[in-house]
C-alpha positions as a Markdown table, in Angstrom:
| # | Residue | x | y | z |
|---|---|---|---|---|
| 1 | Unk | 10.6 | -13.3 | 20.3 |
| 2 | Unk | 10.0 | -16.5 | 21.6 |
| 3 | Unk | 10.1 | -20.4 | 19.4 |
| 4 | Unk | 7.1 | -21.4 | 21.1 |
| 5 | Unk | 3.6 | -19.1 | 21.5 |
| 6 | Unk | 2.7 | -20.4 | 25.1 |
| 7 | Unk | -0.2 | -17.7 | 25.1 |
| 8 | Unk | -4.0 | -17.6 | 24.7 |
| 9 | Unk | -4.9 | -15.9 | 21.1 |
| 10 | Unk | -7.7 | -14.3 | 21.9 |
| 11 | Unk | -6.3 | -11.1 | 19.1 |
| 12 | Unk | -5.0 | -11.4 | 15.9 |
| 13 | Unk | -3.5 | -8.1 | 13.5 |
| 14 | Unk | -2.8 | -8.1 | 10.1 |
| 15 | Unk | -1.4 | -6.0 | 7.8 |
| 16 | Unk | -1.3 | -5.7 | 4.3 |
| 17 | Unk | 0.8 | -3.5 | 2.7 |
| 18 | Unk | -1.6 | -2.8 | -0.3 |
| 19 | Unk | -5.4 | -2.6 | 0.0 |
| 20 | Unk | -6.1 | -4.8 | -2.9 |
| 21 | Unk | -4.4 | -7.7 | -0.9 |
| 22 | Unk | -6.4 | -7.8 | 1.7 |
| 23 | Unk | -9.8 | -6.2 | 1.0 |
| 24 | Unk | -11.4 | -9.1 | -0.1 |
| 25 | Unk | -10.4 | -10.9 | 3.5 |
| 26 | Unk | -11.5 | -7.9 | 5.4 |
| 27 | Unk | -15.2 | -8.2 | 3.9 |
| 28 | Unk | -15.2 | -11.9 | 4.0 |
| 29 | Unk | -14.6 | -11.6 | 7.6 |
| 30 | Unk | -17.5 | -9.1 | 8.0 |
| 31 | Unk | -14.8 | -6.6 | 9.8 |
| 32 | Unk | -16.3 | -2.5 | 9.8 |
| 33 | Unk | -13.8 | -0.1 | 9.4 |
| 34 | Unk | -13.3 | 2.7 | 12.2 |
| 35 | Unk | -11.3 | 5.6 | 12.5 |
| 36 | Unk | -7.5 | 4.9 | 12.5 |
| 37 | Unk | -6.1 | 5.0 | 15.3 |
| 38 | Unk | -3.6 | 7.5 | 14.3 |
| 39 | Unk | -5.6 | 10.2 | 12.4 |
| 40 | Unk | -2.3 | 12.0 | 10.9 |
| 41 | Unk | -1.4 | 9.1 | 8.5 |
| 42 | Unk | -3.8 | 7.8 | 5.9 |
| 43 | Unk | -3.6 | 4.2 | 7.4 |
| 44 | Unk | -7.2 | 2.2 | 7.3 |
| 45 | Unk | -8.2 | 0.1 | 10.0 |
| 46 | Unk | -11.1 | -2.7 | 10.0 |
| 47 | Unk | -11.8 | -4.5 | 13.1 |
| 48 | Unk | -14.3 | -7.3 | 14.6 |
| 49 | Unk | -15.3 | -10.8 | 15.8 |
| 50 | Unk | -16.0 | -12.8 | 13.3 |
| 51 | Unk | -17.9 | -16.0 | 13.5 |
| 52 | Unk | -14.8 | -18.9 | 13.0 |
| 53 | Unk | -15.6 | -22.5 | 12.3 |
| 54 | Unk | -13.2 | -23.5 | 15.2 |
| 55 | Unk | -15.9 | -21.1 | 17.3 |
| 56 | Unk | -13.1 | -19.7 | 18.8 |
| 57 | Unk | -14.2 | -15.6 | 20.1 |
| 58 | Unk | -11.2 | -14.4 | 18.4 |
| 59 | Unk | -10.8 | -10.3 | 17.6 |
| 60 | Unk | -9.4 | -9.7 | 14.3 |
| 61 | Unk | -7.8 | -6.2 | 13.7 |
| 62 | Unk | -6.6 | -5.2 | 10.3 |
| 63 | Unk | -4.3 | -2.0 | 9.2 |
| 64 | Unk | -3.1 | -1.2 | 5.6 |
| 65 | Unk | -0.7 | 1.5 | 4.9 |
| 66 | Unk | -3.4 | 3.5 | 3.2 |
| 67 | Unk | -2.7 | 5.7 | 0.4 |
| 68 | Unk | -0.6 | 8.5 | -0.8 |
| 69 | Unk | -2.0 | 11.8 | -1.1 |
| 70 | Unk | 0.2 | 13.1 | -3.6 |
| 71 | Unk | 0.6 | 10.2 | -5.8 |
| 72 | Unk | -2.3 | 8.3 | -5.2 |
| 73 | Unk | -0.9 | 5.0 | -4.7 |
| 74 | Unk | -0.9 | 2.5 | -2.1 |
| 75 | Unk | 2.1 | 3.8 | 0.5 |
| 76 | Unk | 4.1 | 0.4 | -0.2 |
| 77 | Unk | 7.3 | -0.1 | 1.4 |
| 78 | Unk | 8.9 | -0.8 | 4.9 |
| 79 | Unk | 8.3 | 2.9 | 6.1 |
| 80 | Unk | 4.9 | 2.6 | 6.1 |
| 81 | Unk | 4.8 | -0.9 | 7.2 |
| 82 | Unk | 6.2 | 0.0 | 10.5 |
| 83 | Unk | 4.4 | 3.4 | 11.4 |
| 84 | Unk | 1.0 | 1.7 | 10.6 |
| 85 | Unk | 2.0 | -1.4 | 12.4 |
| 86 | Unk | 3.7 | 0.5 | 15.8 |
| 87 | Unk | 0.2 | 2.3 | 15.8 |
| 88 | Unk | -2.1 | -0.8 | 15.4 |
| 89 | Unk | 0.0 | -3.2 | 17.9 |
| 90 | Unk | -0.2 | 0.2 | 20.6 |
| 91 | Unk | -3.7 | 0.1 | 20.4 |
| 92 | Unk | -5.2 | -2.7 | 19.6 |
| 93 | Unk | -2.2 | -5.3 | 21.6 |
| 94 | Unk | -2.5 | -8.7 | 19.8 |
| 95 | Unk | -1.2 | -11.8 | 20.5 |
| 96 | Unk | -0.5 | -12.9 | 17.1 |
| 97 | Unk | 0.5 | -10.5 | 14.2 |
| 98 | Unk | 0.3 | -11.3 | 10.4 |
| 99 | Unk | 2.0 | -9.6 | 7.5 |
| 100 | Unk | 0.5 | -11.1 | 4.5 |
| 101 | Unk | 0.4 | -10.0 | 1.3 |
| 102 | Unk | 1.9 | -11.2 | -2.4 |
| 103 | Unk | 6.0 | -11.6 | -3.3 |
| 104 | Unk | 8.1 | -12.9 | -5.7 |
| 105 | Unk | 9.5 | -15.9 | -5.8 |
| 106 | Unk | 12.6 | -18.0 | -7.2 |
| 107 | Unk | 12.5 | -20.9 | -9.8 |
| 108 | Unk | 16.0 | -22.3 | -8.7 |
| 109 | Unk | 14.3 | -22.7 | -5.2 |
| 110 | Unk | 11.1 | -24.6 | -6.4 |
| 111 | Unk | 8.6 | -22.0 | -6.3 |
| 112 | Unk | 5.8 | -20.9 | -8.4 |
| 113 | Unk | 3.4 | -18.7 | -9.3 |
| 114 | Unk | 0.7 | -18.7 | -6.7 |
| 115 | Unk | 2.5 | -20.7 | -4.2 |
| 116 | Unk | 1.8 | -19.4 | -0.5 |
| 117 | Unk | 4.8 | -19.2 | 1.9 |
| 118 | Unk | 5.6 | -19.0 | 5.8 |
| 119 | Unk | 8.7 | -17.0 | 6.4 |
| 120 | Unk | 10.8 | -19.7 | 8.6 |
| 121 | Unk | 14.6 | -19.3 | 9.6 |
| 122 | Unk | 15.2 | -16.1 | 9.8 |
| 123 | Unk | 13.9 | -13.1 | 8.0 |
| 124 | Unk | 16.9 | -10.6 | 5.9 |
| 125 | Unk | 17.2 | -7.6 | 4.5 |
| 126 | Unk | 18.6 | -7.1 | 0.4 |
| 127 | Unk | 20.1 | -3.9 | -0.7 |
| 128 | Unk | 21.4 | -2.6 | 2.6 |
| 129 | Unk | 24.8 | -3.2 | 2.3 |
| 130 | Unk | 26.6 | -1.2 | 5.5 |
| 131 | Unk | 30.5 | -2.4 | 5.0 |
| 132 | Unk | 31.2 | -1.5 | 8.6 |
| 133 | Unk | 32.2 | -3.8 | 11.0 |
| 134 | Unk | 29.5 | -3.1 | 13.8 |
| 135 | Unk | 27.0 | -2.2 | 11.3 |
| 136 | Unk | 27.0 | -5.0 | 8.7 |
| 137 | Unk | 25.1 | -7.7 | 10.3 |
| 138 | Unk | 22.1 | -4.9 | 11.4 |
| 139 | Unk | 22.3 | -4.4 | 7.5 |
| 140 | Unk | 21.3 | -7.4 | 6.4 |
| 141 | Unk | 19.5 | -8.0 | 9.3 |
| 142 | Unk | 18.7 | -12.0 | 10.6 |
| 143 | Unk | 15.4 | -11.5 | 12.8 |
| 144 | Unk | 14.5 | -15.5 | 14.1 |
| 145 | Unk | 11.5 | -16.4 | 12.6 |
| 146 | Unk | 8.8 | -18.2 | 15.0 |
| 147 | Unk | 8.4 | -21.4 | 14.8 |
| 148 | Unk | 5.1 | -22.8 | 13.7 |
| 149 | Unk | 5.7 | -26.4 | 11.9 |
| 150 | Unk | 2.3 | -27.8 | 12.9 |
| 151 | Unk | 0.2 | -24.5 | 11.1 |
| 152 | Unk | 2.9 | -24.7 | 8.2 |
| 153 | Unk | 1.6 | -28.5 | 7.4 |
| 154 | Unk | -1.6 | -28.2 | 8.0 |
| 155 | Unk | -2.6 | -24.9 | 6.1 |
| 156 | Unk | 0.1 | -26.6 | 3.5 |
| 157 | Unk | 2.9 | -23.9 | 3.2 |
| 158 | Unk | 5.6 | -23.7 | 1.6 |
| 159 | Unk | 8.7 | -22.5 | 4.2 |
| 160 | Unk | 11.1 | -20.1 | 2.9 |
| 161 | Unk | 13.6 | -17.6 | 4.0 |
| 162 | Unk | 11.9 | -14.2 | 3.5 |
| 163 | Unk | 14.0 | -11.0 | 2.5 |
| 164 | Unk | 13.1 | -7.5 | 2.0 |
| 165 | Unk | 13.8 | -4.3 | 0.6 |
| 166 | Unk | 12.1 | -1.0 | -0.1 |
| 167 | Unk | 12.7 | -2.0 | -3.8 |
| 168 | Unk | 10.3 | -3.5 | -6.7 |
| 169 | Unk | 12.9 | -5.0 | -9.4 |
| 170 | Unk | 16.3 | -6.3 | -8.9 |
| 171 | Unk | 19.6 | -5.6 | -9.9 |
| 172 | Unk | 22.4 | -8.0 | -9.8 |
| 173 | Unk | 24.1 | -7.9 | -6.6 |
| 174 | Unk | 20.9 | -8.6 | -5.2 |
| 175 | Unk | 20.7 | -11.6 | -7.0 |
| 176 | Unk | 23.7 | -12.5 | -5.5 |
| 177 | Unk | 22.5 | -12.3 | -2.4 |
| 178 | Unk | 19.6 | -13.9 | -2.8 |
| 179 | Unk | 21.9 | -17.0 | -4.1 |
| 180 | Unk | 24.2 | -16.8 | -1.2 |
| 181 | Unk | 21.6 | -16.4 | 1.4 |
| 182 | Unk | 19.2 | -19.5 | -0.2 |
| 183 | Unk | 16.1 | -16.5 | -0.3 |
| 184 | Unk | 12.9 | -18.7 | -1.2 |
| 185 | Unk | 10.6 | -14.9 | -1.2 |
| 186 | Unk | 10.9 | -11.3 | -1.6 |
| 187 | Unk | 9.2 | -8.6 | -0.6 |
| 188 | Unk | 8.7 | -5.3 | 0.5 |
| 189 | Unk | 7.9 | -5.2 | 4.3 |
| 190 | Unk | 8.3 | -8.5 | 6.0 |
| 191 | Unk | 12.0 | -8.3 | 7.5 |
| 192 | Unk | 10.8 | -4.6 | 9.0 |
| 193 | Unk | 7.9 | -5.5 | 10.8 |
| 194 | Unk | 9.8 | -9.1 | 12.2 |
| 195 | Unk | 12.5 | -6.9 | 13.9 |
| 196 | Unk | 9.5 | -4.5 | 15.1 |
| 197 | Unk | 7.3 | -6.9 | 16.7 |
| 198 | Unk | 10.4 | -8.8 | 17.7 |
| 199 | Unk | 11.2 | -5.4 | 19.7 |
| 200 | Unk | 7.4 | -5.7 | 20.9 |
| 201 | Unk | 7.3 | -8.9 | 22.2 |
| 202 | Unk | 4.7 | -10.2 | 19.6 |
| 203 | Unk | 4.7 | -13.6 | 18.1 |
| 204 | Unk | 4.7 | -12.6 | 14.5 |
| 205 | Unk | 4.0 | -14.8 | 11.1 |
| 206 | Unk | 4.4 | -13.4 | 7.1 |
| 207 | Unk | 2.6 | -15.5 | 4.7 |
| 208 | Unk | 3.1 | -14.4 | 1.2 |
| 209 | Unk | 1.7 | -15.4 | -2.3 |
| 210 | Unk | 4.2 | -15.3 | -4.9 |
| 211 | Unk | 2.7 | -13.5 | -8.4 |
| 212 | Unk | 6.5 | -13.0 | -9.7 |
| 213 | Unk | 9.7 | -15.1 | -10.3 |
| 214 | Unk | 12.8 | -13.4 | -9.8 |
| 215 | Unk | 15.0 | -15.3 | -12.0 |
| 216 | Unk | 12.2 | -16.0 | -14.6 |
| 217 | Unk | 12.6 | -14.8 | -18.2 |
| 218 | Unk | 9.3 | -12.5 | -17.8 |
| 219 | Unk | 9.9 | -9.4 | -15.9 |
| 220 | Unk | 8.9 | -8.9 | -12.4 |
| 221 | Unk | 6.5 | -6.5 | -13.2 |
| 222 | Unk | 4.6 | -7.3 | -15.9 |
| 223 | Unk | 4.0 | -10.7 | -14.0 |
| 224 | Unk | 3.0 | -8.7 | -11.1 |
| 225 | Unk | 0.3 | -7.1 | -12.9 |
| 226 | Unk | -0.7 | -10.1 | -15.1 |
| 227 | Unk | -1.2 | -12.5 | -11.7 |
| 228 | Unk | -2.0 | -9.8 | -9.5 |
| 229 | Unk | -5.7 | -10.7 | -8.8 |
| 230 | Unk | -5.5 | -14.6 | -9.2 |
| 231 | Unk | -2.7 | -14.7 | -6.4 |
| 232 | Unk | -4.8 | -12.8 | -4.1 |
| 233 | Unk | -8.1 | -14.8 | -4.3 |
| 234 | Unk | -5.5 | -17.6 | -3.3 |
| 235 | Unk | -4.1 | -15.7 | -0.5 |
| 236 | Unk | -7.5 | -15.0 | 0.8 |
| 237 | Unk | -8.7 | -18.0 | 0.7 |
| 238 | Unk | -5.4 | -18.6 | 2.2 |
| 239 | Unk | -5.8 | -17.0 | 5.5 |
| 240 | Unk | -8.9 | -17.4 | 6.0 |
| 241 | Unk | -8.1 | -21.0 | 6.2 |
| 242 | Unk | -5.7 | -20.3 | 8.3 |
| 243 | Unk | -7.4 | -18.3 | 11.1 |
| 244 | Unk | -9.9 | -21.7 | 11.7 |
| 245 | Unk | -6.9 | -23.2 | 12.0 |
| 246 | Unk | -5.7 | -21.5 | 15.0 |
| 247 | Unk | -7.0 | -22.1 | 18.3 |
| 248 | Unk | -7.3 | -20.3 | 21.4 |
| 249 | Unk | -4.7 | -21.8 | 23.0 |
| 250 | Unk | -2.2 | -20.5 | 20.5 |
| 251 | Unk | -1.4 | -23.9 | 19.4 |
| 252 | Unk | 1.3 | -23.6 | 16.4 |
| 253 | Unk | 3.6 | -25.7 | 16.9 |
């Protein structure tokens, strides 16, 4: 993956890992859903142009991981993060490609409740420990994040290290990590999809909203629940901001 986008964005993807993240930005955009691409997994797709203050004629695709038939939840995680991403970028081939969604976040590394993040740096994985020599690095995993410093001041985000795992709560050697590694968000797809659209050639962004604190005395998921809905108004309001920010001349910084 490249530091610099030196293409035209005339495409953008999203994905959100749960439909309740991103719904609300789908039917501000005015995007119609169409079949999924893929008609064996239960992935929804919405696609269109949307009129953009910048005027720019920019196509905005969006997948979510859809949801399980058996247990009727949202198919969360890095599994389904990559099949229904793999699918959209095969078909739909954007030049920009957005993970957004909500995370948790750290009080010992300034964040907050409903702040909104850029994964910068590099982007790890937590609770993949592979103590072999060849293997431990691809464990933890250390995808480059692209740059974008001019986007990340103007749509005023916070830049963080992103880490993920196909986890909810965490347990202590996590913690450790996190500490050792200076993780500002966590979540549960980010890291997965950087190493596939770095593998794809695809400039890719996360922008999270954190509803949780890690190492906060409430637990992770009863603040989860309690800011669920807040956050997300934020994040859509968020994003939307940010795609009138972007230009056709992929201009990020």
């Amino acid at each position: 993956m490249k530091n610099e986008m030196g293409t035209d964005i005339q495409k953008i993807g999203f994905y959100f890992a749960m439909e309740g993240e991103g719904r609300d930005f789908v039917d501000r955009l005015g995007l119609h859903h169409v079949e999924p691409f893929e008609s064996r997994f239960p992935g929804k797709v919405f696609r269109g142009k949307p009129s953009l203050n910048s005027g720019q004629n920019i196509e905005i695709a969006v997948a979510f991981g859809g949801h399980d038939p058996r247990q009727g939840c949202d198919r969360i995680g890095t599994e389904a993060a990559v099949l229904a991403s793999y699918v959209l970028c095969s078909n739909f081939k954007p030049d920009l490609f957005i993970n957004a969604g909500t995370c948790g976040g750290f009080v010992k590394r300034g964040g907050s409740v409903g702040d909104l993040y850029i994964g910068t740096k590099e982007f790890l994985f937590h609770g993949r420990p592979i103590p072999i020599p060849e293997f431990t690095e691809f464990g933890i995993g250390r995808i480059p994040a692209l740059k974008a410093p001019k986007l990340q001041e103007r749509c005023e985000l916070k830049p963080g290290i992103v880490s993920s795992s196909n986890g909810f709560t965490t347990d202590e050697e996590e913690r450790a990590f996190f500490i050792r590694e200076q993780v500002d968000v966590k979540d549960m797809e980010a890291s997965a999809l950087a190493r596939l659209l770095n593998d794809l050639d695809t400039p890719f962004l996360a922008i999270k909203a954190v509803t949780d604190l890690v190492d906060a005395p409430q637990a992770e998921e009863e603040a989860f629940v309690a800011n669920y809905r807040s956050v997300c108004e934020k994040l859509t309001d968020k994003l939307l901001f940010i795609v009138n920010c972007l230009n056709g001349a992929g201009n990020l910084g």
